[in-house]
C-alpha positions as CSV (number, residue, x, y, z in Angstrom):
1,X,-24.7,-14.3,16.7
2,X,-27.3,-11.9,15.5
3,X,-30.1,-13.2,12.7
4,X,-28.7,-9.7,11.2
5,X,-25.3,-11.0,10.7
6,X,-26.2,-14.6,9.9
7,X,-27.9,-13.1,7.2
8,X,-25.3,-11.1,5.5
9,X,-23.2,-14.7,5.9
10,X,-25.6,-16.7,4.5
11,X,-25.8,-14.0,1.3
12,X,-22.0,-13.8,0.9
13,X,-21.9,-17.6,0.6
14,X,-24.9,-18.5,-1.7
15,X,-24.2,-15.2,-3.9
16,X,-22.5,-14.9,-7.3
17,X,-19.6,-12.6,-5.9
18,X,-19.9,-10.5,-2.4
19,X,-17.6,-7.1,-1.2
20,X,-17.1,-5.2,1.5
21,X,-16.0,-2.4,2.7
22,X,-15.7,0.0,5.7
23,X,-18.1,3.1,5.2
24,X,-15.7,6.2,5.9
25,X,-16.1,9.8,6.4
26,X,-16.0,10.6,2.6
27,X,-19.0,8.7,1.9
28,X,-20.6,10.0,4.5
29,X,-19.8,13.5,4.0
30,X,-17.8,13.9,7.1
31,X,-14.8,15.5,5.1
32,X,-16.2,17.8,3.3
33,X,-16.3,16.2,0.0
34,X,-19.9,15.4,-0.9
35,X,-18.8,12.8,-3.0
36,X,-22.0,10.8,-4.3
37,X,-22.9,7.7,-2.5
38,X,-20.4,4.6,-1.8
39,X,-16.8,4.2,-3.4
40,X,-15.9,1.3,-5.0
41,X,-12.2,0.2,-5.6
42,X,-11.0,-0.1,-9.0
43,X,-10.3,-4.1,-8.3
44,X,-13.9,-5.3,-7.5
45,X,-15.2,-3.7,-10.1
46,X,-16.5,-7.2,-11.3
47,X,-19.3,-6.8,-8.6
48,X,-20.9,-4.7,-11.2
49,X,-19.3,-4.9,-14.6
50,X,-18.3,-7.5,-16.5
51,X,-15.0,-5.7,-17.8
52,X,-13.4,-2.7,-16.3
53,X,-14.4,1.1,-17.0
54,X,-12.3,2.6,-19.8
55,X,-11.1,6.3,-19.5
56,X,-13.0,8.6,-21.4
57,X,-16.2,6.5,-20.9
58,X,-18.7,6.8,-18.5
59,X,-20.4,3.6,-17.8
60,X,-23.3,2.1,-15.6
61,X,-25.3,-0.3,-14.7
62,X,-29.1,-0.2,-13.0
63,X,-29.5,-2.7,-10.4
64,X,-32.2,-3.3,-7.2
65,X,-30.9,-3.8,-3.9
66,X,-32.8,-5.2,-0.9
67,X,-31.4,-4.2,2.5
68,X,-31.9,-5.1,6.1
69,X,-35.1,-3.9,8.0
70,X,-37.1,-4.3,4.3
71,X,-35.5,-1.1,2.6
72,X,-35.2,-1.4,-1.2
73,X,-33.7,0.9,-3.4
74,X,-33.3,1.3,-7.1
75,X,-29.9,2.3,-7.3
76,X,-27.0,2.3,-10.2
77,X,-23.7,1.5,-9.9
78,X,-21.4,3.7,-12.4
79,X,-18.0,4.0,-13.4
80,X,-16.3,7.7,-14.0
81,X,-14.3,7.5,-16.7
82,X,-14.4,11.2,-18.3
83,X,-12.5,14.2,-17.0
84,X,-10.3,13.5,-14.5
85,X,-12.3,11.4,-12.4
86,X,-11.7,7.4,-12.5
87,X,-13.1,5.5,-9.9
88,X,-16.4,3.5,-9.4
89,X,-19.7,4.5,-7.1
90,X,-22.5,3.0,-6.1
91,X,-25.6,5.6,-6.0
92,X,-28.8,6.3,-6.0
93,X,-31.0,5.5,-2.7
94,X,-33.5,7.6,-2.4
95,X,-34.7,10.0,0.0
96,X,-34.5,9.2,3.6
97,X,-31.9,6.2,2.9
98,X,-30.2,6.2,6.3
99,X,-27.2,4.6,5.8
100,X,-25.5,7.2,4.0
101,X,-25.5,9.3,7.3
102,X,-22.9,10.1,10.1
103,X,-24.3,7.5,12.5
104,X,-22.8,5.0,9.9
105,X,-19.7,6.4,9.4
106,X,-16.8,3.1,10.2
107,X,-19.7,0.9,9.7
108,X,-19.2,-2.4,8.0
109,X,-20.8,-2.0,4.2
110,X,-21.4,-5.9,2.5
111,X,-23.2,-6.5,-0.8
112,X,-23.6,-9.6,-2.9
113,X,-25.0,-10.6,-5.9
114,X,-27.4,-12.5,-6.3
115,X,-27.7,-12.1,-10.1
116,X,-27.0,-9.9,-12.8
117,X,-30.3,-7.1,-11.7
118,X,-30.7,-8.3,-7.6
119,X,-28.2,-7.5,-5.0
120,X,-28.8,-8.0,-1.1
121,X,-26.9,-5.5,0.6
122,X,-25.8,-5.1,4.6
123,X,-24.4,-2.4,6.7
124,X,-23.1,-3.8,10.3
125,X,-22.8,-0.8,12.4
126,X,-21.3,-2.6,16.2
127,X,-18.1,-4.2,16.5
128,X,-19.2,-7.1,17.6
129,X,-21.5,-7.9,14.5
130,X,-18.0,-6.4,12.4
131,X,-16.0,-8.8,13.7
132,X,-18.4,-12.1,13.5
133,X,-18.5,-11.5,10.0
134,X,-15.3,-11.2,9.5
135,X,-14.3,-14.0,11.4
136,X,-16.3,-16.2,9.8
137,X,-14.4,-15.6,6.4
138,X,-11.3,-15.9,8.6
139,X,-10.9,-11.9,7.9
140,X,-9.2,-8.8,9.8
141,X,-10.3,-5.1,8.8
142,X,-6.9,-5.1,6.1
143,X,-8.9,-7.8,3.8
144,X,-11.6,-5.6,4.1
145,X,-12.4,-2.8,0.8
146,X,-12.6,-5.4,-1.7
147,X,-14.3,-8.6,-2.8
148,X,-15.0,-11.4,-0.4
149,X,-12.3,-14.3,-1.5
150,X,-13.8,-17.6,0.2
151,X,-11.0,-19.5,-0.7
152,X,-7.1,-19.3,-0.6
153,X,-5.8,-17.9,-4.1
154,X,-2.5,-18.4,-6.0
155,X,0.2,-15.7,-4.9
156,X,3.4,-14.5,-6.5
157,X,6.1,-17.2,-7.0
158,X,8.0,-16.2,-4.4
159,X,5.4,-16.2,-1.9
160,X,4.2,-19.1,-2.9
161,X,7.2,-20.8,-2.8
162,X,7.7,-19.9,0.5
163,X,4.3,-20.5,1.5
164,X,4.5,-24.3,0.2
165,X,7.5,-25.1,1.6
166,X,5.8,-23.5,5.5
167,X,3.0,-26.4,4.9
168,X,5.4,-29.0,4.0
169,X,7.1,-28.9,7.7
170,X,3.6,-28.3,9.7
171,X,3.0,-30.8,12.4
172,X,-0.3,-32.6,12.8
173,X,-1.8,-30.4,15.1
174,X,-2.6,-27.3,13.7
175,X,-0.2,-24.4,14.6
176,X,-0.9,-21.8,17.2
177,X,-1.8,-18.6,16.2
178,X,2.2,-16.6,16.9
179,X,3.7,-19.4,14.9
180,X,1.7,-18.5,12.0
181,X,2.1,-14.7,12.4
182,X,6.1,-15.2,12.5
183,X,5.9,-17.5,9.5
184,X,3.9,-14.3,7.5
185,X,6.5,-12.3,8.8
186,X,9.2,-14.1,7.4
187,X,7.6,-14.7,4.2
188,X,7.2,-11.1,3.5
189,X,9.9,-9.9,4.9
190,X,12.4,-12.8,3.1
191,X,10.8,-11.7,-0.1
192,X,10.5,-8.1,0.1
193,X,14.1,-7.6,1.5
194,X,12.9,-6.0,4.1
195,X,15.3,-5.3,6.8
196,X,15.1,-3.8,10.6
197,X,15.6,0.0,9.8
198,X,12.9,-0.3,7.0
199,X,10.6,-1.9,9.3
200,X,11.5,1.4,11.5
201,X,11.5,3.7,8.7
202,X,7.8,2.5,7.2
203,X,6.3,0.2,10.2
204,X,2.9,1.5,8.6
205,X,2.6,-0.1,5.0
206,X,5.0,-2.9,6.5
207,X,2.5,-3.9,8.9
208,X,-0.3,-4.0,6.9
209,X,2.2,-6.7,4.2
210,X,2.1,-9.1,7.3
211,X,-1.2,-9.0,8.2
212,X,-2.0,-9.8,4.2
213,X,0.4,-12.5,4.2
214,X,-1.2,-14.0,7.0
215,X,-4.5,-13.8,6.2
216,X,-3.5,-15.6,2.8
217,X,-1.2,-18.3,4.7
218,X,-3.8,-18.7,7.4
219,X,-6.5,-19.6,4.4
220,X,-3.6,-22.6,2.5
221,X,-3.3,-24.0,6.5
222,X,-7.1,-24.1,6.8
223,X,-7.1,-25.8,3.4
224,X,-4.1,-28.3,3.8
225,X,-5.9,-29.3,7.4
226,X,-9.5,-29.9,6.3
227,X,-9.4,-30.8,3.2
228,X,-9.4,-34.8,3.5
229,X,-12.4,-33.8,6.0
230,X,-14.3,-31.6,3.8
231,X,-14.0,-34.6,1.1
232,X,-15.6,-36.8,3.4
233,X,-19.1,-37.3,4.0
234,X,-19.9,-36.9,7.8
235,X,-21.9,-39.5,9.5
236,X,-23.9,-37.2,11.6
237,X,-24.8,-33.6,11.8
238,X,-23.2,-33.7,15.6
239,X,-20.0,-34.6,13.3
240,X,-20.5,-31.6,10.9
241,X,-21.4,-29.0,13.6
242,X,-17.9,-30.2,15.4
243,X,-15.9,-29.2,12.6
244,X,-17.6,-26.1,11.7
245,X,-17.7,-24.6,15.0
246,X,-13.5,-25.9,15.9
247,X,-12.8,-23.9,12.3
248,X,-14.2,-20.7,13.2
249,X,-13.4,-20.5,17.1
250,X,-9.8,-21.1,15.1
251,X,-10.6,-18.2,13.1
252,X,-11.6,-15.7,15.8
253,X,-8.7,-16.8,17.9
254,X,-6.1,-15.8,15.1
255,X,-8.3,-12.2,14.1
256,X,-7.6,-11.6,18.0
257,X,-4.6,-12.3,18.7
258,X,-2.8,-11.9,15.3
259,X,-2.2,-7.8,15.7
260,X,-0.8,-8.2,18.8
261,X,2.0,-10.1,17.7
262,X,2.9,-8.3,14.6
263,X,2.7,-4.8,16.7
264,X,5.3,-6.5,19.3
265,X,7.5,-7.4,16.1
266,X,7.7,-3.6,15.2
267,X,8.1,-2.4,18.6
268,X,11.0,-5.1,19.2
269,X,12.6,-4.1,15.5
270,X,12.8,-0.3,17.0
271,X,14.5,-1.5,20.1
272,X,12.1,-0.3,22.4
273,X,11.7,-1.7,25.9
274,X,8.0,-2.7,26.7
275,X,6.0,-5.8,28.2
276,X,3.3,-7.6,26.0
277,X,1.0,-8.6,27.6
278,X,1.1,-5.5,30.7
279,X,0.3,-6.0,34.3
280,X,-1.3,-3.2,36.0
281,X,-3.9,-2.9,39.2
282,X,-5.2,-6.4,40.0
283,X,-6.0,-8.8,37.3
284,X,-5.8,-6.5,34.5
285,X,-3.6,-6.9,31.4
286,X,-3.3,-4.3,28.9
287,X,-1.9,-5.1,25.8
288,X,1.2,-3.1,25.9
289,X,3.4,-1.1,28.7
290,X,6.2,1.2,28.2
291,X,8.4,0.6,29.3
292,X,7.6,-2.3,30.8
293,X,5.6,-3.6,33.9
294,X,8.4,-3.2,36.7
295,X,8.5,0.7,35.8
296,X,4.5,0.5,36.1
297,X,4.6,-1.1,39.6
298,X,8.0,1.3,40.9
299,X,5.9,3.8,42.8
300,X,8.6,6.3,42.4
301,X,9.3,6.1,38.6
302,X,8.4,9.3,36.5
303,X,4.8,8.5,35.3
304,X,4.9,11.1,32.3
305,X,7.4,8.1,30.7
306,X,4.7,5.4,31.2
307,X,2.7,4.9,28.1
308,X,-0.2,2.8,27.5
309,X,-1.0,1.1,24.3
310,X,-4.5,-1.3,23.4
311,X,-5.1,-3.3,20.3
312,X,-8.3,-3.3,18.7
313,X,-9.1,-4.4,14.8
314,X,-12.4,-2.4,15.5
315,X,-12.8,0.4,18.2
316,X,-16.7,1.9,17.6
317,X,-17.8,0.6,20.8
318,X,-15.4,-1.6,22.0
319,X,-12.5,1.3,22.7
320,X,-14.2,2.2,26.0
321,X,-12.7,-1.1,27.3
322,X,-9.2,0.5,28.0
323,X,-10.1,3.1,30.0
324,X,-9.7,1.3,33.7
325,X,-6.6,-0.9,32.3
326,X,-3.9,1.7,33.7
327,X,-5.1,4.1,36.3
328,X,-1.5,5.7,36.3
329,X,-1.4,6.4,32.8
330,X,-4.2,9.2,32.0
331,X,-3.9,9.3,28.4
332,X,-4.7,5.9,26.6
333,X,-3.0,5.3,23.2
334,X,-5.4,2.4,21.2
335,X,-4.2,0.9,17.8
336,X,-6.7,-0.1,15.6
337,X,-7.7,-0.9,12.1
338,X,-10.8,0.3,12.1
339,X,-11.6,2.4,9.0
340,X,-13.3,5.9,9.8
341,X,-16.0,6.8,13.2
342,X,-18.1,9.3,13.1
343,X,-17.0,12.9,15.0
344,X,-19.3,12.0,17.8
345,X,-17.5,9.3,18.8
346,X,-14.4,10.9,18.0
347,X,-14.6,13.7,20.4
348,X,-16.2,11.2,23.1
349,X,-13.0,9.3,22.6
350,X,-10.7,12.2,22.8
351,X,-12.8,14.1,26.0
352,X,-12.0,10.4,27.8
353,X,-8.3,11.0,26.4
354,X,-8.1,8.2,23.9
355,X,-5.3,9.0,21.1
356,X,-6.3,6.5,18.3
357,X,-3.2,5.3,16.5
358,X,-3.8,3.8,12.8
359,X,-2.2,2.9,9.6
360,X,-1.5,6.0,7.5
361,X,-3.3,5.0,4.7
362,X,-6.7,4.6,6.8
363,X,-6.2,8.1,8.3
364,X,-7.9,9.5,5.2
365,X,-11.1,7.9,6.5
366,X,-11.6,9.5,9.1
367,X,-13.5,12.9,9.3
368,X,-11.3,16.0,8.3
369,X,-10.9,18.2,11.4
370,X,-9.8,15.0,13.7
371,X,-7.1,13.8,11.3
372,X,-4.2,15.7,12.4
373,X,-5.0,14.6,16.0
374,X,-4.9,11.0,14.8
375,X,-1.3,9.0,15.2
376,X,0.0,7.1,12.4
377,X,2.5,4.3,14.6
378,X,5.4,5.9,13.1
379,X,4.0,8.6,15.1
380,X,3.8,6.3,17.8
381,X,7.2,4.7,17.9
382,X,8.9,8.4,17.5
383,X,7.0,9.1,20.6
384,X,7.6,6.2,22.5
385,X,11.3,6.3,21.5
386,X,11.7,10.2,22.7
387,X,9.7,9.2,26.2
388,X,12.4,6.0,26.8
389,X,15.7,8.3,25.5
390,X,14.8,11.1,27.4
């Protein structure tokens, strides 16, 4: 792991309160917008403010931050409460201040406090640095845009219920990674109401509720498990270093697997016929194939129905990866919850002919002219559908 992102760790846990966010086009300037520095959601405004912004009222607050490679800025964090504006930024960097710029754009922004005038601040720009950090809190890209919760927090009766009675069953080893991803399902899905045709109808905000629940179930396992052990002194540091590193190769092997078996849930709600995990030339298994791996390997079946799909929480460097996984299928489909890339990358993704699929509500942070080429997955599953009817 880089010093970079042991770092950022390190801040997040010995700081007052941390956040983080993906850095998307808007920020950037990408869309257009020249919106002033970094957005900040409405519910982490307690990274700044001791109460929330009232409407009517500006207010701000002056703060120092000191980020990676020695830069410091003087910067103020402000809420926009007059006119019709009501949301929170952080400006204020400075001339040359580089992470404001496209290069950054679906980077990984994380600042802490440290007290009420210091902040450090962080902006992971490779998926590989992304996605240590965010293992390490047990994270995927959803729990990302808004404050860092280190430990598991009450939900809604119902969930809770539901959640309580899911640890009162568990077995003494701890349970694998698709049991606890069809446990979220059921969860949300026993207290939403939510049937097949809705999970067809909205797979995009549904998909997103299951990967919340999880990510909240997966943190009351962690603490049911550990927590006799964590009360416990340990005899050695051998002991200690044991634990720590068997709880976060646990969390990395759930942020890895975990979209996969939520995206084979939808597909399987809409009825579609596909194999998970795909066989194609040699030893290579793509995430998805539709319709399914015996069509793949029928020389004679109509390749124009063949569809490829990869799974990727983040895709800045890492979508490169699918483009030897099918060499039938020319046009690679990759779902991701990454949160915004630069135009750059999005036109070397689209000249290799990637089609990004993403939640609907993370189109918008993407740069303006490349939304419309962008697939939301009920996009995706209209697509698919018309390709297996037809």
């Amino acid at each position: 792991m880089k010093k970079l992102v042991e770092e950022a760790i390190e801040s997040v846990n010995s700081g007052e309160v941390s956040f983080c966010r993906f850095i998307t086009a808007n920020d950037t300037g990408e869309t257009g917008a020249h919106q002033e520095g970094f957005y900040i959601p409405k519910s982490s405004y307690s990274i700044f403010f001791d109460s929330p912004g009232e409407r009517g009222n500006n207010k701000e607050n002056f703060i120092k931050i000191k980020w990676q490679d020695g830069i410091g800025t003087e910067s103020r964090a402000i809420y926009y409460g007059q006119g019709t504006r009501n949301e929170y930024r952080l400006t204020r960097f400075g001339k040359g201040f580089p992470f404001l710029t496209e290069e950054y754009t679906g980077a990984l922004l994380v600042l802490t406090k440290v007290d009420k005038e210091n902040y450090r601040g962080y902006v992971l720009n490779e998926d590989e640095d992304i996605e240590n950090f965010l293992d390490n809190f047990g994270m995927s890209p959803v729990d990302t845009n808004s404050l860092i919760i280190k430990e598991a927090i009450s939900q809604p009766p119902a969930i809770e219920e539901l959640m309580e009675e899911f640890l009162s069953i568990l077995p003494k080893e701890f349970p694998a990674t698709k049991e606890i991803a069809d446990s979220a399902r059921e969860i949300t899905n026993t207290t939403n109401n939510i049937k097949a045709d809705e999970i067809i109808e909205q797979p995009d905000r549904i998909l997103l509720g299951w990967l919340h629940t999880e990510f909240e179930l997966f943190k009351k396992i962690e603490s049911h498990y550990y927590k006799g052990q964590l009360t416990t002194p340990f005899k050695t540091v051998d002991e200690f270093i044991v634990m720590a590193n068997s709880i976060l190769n646990r969390r990395k092997s759930r942020a890895g697997k975990s979209l996969e078996h939520h995206l084979d849930a939808v597909f399987k709600s809409d009825s579609l016929k596909f194999s998970h995990p795909g066989k194609t030339e040699g030893k290579k298994k793509p995430d998805f194939i539709f319709p399914g791996n015996e069509e793949y390997h029928t020389p004679t079946f109509n390749e124009g129905k063949l569809i490829f799909l990869g799974s990727k929480t983040t895709c800045k460097d890492r979508w490169r990866q699918i483009l030897n996984e099918a060499n039938r299928i020319p046009v690679k489909h990759l779902f991701t919850l990454q949160q915004g890339i630069s135009e750059n990358q999005l036109q070397e993704m689209y000249d290799s002919k990637v089609v990004l699929v993403v939640p609907q509500p993370y189109i918008f942070t993407f740069p303006a002219k490349y939304r419309e080429k962008i697939m939301n997955l009920k996009n995706f599953l209209e697509f698919a559908k018309e390709k297996q009817n037809n």
